[in-house]
SESE-879258 format. One record per residue (C-alpha): residue number from 1; residue in three letters; x, y, z. Coordinates in Angstrom, 2 decimals, decimal comma, padded with zeros to 5 digits. Each point is the difference from the previous one (the first is absolute). Last residue first. Example, Ala and Ser with C-alpha at 12.3 -4.5 7.8 and 13.67 -1.06 7.14 Angstrom:
BEGIN
{rec 2 "SER" {013,67 -001,06 007,14}};
{rec 1 "ALA" {-001,37 -003,44 000,66}};
***
This chain:
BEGIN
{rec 260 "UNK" {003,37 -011,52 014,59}};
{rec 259 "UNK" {003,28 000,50 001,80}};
{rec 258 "UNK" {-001,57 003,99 000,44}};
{rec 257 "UNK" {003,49 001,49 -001,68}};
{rec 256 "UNK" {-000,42 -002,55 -002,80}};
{rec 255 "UNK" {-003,73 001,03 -000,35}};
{rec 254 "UNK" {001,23 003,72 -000,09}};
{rec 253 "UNK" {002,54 -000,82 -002,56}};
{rec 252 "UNK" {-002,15 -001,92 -002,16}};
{rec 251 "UNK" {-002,80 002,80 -000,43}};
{rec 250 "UNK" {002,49 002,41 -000,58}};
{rec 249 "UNK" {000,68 -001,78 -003,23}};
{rec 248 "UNK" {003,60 -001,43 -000,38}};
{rec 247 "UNK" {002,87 000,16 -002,71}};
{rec 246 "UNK" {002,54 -001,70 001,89}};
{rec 245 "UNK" {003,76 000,27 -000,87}};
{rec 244 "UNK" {002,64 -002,64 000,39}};
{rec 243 "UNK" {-001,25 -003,23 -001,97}};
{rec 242 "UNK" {-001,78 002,87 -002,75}};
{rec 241 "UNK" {003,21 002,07 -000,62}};
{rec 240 "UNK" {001,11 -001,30 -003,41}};
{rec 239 "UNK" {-000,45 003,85 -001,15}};
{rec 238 "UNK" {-002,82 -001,24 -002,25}};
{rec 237 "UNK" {-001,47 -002,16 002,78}};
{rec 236 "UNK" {-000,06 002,97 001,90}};
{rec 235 "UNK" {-002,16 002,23 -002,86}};
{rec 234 "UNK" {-002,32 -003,23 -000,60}};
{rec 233 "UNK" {-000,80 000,67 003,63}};
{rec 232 "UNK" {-000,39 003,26 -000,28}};
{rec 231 "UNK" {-002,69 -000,89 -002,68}};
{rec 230 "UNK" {-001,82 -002,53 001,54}};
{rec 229 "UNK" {-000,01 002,32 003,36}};
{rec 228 "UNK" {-001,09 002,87 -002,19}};
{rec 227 "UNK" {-003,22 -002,19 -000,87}};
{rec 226 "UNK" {-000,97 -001,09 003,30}};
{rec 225 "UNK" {-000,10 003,03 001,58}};
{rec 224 "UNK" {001,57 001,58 003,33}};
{rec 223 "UNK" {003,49 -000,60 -000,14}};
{rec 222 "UNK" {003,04 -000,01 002,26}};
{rec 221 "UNK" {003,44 -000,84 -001,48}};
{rec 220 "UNK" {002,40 -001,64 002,66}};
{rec 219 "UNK" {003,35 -000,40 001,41}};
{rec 218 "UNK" {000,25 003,27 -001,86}};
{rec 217 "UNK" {003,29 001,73 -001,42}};
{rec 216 "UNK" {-001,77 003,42 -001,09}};
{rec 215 "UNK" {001,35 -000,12 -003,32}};
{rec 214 "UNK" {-001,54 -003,67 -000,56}};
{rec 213 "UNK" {-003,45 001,97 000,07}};
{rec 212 "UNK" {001,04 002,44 -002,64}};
{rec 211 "UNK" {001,47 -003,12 -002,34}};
{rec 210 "UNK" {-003,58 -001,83 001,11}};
{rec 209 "UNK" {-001,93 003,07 -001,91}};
{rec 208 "UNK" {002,33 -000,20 -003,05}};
{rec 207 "UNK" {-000,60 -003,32 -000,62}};
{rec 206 "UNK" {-003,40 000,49 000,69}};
{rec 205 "UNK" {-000,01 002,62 -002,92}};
{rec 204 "UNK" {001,28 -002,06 -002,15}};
{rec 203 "UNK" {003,13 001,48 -001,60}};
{rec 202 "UNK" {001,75 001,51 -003,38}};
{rec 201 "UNK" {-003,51 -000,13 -001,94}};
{rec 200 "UNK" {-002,51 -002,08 -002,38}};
{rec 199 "UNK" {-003,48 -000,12 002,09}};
{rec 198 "UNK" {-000,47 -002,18 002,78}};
{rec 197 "UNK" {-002,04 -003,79 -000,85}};
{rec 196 "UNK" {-003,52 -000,36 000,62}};
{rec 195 "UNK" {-001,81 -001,12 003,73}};
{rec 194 "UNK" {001,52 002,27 002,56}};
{rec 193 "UNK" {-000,46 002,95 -002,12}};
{rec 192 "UNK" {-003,81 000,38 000,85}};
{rec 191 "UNK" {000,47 003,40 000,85}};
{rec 190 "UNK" {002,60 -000,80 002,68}};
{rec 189 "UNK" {002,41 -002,66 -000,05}};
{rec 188 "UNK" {003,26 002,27 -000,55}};
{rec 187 "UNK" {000,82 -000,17 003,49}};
{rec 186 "UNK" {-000,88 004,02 -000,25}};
{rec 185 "UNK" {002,97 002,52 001,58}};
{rec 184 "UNK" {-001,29 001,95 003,35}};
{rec 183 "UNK" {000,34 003,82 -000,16}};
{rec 182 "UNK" {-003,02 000,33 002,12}};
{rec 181 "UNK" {001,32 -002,32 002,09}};
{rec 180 "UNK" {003,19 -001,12 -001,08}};
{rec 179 "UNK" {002,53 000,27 -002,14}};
{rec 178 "UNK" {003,55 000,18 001,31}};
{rec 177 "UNK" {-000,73 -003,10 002,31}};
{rec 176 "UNK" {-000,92 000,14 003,62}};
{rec 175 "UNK" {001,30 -001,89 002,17}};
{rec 174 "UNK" {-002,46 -001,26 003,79}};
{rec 173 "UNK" {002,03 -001,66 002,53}};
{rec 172 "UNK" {-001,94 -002,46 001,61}};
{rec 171 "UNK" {-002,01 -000,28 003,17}};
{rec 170 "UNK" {-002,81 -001,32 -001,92}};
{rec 169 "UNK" {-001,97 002,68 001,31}};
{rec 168 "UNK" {002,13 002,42 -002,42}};
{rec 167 "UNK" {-000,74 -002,50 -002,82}};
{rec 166 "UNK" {-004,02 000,24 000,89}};
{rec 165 "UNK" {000,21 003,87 000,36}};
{rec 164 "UNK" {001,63 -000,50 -003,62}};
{rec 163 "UNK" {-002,45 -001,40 -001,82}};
{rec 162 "UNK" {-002,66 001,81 001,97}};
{rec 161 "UNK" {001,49 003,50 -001,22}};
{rec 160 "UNK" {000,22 000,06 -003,70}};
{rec 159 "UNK" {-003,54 000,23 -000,87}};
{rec 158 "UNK" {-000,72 002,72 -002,42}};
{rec 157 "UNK" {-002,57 -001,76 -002,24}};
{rec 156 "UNK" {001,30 000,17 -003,43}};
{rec 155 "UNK" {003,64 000,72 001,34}};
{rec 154 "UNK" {000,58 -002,63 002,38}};
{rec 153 "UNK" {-002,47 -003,30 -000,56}};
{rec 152 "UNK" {-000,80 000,20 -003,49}};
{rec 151 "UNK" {003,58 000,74 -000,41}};
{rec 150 "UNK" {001,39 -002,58 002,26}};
{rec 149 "UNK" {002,85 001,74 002,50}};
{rec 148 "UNK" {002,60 -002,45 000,15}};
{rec 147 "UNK" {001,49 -000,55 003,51}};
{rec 146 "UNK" {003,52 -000,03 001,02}};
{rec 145 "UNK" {000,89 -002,25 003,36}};
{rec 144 "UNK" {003,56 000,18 001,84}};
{rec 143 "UNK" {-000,28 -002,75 002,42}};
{rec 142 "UNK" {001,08 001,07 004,18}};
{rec 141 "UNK" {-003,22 -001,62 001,90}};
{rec 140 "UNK" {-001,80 -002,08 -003,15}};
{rec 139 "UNK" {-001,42 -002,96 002,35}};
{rec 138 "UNK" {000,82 001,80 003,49}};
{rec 137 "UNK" {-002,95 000,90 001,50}};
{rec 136 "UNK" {-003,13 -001,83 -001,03}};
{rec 135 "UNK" {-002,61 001,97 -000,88}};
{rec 134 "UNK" {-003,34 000,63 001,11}};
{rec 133 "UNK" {-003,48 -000,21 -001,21}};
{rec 132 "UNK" {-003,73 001,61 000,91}};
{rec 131 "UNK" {002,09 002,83 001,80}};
{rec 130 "UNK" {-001,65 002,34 -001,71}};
{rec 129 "UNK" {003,28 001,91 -001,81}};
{rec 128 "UNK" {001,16 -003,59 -000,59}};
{rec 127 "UNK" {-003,87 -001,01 -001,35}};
{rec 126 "UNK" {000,21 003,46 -002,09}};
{rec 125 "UNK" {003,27 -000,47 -001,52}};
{rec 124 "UNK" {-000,92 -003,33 -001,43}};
{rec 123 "UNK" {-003,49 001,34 -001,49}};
{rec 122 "UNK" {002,11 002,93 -001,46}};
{rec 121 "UNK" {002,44 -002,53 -001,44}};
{rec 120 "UNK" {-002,67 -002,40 -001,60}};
{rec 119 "UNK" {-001,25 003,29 -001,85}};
{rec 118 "UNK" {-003,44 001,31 000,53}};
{rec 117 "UNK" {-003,11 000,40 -001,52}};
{rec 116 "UNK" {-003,49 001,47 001,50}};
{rec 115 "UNK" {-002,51 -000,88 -002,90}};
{rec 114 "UNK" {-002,01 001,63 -002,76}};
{rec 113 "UNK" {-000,95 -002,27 -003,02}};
{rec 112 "UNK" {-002,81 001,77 -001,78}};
{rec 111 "UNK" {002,22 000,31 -002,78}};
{rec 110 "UNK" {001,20 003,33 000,15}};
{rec 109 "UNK" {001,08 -001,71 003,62}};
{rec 108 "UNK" {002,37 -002,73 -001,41}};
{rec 107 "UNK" {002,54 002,11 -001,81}};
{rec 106 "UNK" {001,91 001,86 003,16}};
{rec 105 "UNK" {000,10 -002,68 002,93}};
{rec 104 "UNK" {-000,63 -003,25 -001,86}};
{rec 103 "UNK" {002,43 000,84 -003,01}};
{rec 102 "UNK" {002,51 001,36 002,38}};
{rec 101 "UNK" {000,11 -002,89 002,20}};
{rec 100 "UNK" {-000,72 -002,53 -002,17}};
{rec 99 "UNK" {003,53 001,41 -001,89}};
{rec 98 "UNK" {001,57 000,90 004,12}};
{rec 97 "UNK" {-000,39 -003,93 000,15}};
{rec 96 "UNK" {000,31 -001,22 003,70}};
{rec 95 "UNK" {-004,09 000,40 000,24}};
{rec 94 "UNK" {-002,85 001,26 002,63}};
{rec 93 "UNK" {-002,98 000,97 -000,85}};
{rec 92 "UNK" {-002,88 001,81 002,26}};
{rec 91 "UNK" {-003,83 000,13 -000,10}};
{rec 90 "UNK" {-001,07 -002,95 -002,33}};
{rec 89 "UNK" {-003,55 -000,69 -000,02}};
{rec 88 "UNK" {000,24 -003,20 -001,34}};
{rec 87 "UNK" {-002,27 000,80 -002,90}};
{rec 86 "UNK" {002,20 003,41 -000,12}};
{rec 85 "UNK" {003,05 -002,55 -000,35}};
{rec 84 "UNK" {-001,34 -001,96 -002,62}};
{rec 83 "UNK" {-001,53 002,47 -002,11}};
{rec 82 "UNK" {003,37 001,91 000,17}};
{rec 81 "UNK" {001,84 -002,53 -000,99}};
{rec 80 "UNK" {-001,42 -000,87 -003,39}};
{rec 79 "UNK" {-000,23 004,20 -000,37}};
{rec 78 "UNK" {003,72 -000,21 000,28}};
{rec 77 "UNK" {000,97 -002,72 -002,63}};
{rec 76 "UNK" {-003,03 001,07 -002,64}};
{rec 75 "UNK" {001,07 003,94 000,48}};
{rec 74 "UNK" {003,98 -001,31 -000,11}};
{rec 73 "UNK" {-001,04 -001,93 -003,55}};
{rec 72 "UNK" {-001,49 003,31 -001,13}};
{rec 71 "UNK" {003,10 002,13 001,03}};
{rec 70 "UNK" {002,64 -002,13 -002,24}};
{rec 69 "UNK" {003,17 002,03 000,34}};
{rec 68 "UNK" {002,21 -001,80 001,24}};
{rec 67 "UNK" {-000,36 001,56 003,35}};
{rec 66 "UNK" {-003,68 -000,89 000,32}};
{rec 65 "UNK" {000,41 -003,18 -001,12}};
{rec 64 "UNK" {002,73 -000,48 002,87}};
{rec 63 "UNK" {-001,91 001,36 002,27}};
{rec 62 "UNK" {-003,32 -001,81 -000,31}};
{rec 61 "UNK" {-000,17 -000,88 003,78}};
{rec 60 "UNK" {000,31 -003,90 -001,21}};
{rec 59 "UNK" {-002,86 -001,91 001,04}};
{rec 58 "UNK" {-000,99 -001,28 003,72}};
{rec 57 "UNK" {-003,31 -002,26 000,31}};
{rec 56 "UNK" {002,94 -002,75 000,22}};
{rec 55 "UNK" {000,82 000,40 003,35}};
{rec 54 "UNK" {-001,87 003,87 000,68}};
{rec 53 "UNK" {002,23 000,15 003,28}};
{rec 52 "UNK" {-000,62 000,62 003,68}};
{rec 51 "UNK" {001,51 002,08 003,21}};
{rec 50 "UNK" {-001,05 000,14 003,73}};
{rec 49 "UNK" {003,55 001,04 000,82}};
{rec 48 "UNK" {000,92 -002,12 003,22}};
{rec 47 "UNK" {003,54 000,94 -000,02}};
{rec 46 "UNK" {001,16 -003,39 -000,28}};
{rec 45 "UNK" {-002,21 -000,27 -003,18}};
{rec 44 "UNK" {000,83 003,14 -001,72}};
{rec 43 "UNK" {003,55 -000,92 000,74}};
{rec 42 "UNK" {000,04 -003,32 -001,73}};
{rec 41 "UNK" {-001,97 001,35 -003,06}};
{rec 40 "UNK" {002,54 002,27 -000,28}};
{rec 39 "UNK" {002,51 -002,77 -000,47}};
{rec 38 "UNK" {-002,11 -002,17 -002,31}};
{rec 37 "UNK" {-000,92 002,88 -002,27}};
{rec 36 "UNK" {003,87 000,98 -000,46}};
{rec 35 "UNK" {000,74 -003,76 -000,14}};
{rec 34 "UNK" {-002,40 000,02 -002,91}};
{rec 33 "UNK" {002,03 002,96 -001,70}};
{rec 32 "UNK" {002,61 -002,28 -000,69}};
{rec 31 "UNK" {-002,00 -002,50 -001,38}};
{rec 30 "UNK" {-002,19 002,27 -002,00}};
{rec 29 "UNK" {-003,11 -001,10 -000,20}};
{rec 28 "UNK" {-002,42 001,37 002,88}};
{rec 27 "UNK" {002,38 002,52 000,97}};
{rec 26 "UNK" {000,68 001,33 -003,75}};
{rec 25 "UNK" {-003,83 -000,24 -000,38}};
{rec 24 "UNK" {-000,77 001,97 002,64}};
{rec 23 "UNK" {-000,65 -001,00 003,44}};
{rec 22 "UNK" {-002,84 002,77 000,89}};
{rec 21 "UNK" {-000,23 -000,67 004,30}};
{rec 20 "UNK" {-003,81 001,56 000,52}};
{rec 19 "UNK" {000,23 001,15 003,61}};
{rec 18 "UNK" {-002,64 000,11 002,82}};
{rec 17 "UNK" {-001,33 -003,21 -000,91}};
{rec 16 "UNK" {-003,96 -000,28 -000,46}};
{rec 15 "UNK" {-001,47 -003,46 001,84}};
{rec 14 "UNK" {-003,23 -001,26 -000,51}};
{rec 13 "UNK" {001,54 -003,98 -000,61}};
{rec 12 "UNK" {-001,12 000,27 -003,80}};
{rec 11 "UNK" {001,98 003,43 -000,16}};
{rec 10 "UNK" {002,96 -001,39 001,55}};
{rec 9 "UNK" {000,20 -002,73 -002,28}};
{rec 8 "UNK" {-000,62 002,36 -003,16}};
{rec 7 "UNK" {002,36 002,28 001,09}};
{rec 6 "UNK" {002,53 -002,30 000,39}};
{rec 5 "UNK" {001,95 -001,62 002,56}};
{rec 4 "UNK" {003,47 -000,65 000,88}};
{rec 3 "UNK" {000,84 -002,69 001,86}};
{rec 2 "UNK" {003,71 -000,11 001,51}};
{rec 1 "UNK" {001,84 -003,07 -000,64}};
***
């Protein structure tokens, strides 16, 4: 079992971690996203990422308050984090949640909480690209992948290339579905969605979301946030797909490819 420590251990023993690893609370929780957080843990580690985590010092980001609407309970939520990071001296975040992400990266500093954030996909890029970690040939040589753009993740923050340098070093066949990018569909769990029931209508928009993926005629549908893998997921098991179609985080095919 890999240790992990926290800030508070590391600060005791006079050490400060290059990289703040911000689990979320879907990773922390969620027990699907856990293996998520377990997987890229793995790689960190083999990698030799000096990395820590808050532990239990970590509170929700505030996003979902935020997005629902409740802007005083996201102040509390984000200024609680803030004084605990800053006391830490945080310098730069990492997280697998494109929500944290977001929140950390572009609501945090008119707080006082100003930080270099990055998404679990650009870290994994970067240790291919530097030749901290390599891949295994072989593992997903010849399987047709589609990836979900996350829209906290894609078109609030314009990344749409890691995701897919990483499926591209994967050796696999990268499909694209009719709305992507830019144009990419929502999962439906944004703006605090994922916890109430959709609105009255003809179709959830998951539903309709795994329908453009299962157009494509993956061995495999690529994502790069916890929530829009719940909610492709759902999507498969709708279509009665789940025993023959993954719904996998980058983070899990890259440890699969390393035989973590």
């Amino acid at each position: 079992m890999i240790k992990v420590s926290t800030l508070a251990e590391c600060m005791a023993e006079g050490r400060s971690p290059e990289i703040l690893f911000w689990v979320g609370c879907a990773g922390s929780f969620d027990e699907r996203a856990k293996k998520i957080t377990k997987a890229f843990v793995k790689i960190l580690h083999n990698a030799g990422v000096d990395f820590a985590v808050l532990g239990a010092e970590e509170s929700c980001s505030g996003d979902p308050a935020k997005r629902s609407g409740n802007e005083f309970l996201f102040q509390m939520q984000a200024m609680t984090n803030i004084e605990v990071m800053n006391a830490y001296e945080v310098k730069k975040i990492v997280t697998t949640c494109p929500h944290c992400f977001n929140t950390l990266k572009n609501e945090y500093p008119e707080l006082g909480g100003k930080y270099e954030v990055i998404h679990h996909t650009q870290l994994l890029r970067d240790l291919l690209d530097d030749g901290r970690m390599t891949i295994a040939e072989g593992t997903f040589k010849g399987k047709r992948i589609t990836y979900h753009d996350p829209c906290y993740l894609g078109r609030a923050n314009n990344i749409y290339e890691a995701p897919r340098e990483l499926i591209k070093k994967l050796d696999a066949e990268l499909v694209e579905m009719k709305s992507c990018k830019s144009r990419g569909l929502c999962c439906g769990a944004g703006g605090a969605q994922m916890f109430k029931e959709p609105e009255n209508g003809n179709k959830d928009i998951n539903i309709e979301r795994t329908e453009q993926a299962l157009e494509t005629q993956p061995d495999i549908i690529a994502a790069g946030c916890p929530f829009c893998n719940t909610m492709l997921s759902d999507g498969v098991k709708n279509k009665e797909k789940e025993d023959s179609l993954p719904v996998l985080d980058l983070a899990e095919m890259i440890a699969t490819a390393k035989d973590l």
